[in-house]
Every structure is written in structure tokens, then in C-alpha cells.
N, C-alpha and C positions, 0 to 999 in steps of 0.2 A: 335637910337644909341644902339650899345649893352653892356649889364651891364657890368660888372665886371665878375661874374664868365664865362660869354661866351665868353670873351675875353682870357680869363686862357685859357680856353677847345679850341679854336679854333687854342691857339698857341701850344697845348698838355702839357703844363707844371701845374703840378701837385701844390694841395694846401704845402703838405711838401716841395717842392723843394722853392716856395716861404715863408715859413714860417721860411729855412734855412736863404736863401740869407735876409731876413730881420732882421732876429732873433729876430723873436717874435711867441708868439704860435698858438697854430691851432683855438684856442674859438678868439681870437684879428683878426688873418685874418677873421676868417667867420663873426666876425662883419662888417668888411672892405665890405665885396664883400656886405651882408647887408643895409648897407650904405655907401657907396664912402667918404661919407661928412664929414665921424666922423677920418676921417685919417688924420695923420698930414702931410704938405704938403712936409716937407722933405721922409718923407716915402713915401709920392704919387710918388715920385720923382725918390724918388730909387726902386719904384714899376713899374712905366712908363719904364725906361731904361730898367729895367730885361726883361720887357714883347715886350719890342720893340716898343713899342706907346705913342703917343702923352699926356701930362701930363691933357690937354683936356678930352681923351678920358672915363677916371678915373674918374675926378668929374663930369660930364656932364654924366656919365652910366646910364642906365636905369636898378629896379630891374625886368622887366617884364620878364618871366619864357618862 
């Protein structure tokens, strides 16, 4: 499965573009992509929807590079 941040990169949307739509800042996301785990699941939520994928796809990421 792929992580968090190559799910960003693969749909082109940018750490700031998510860091709007959620409005939280750029050190809290790069925790996120980090660890999927530590996010709360209404923000997985509304992190899923932005990105177009499954709410799955989020905690179940791998951080492997």
C-alpha cells in the first residue's frame, strides 16, 4: 500500500494546498504523512475526501520511501 505522502504526489496536490483545506499547519501535516495513526479520524476524513481515496487507504499507509 502506499503511504501517505505518495498518495499527495501521485494525485499532485501540494503539502499547502492540504494544509489550507484542513487548516492546520505544515509541522501537524508532515506529522500526518509521518504517521497516518496520530490523525484524528474526522480529519482522516476530510483528508480522504480531498485526496479522492478511500478512508482505508490513510491509516492502513505505509511509511516506506
Amino acid at each position: 500500500m502506499k503511504s501517505l505522502r505518495q498518495i499527495r504526489v501521485d494525485k499532485g496536490v501540494t503539502k499547502a494546498a492540504i494544509c489550507r483545506h484542513l487548516r492546520i499547519s505544515k509541522p501537524t501535516y508532515d506529522a500526518y504523512e509521518a504517521d497516518p495513526g496520530s490523525m484524528r479520524i474526522e480529519t482522516a476524513r476530510q483528508l480522504a475526501k480531498f485526496l479522492g481515496v478511500e478512508l482505508q487507504e490513510i491509516f492502513f499507509a505505509t511509511n516506506s520511501k
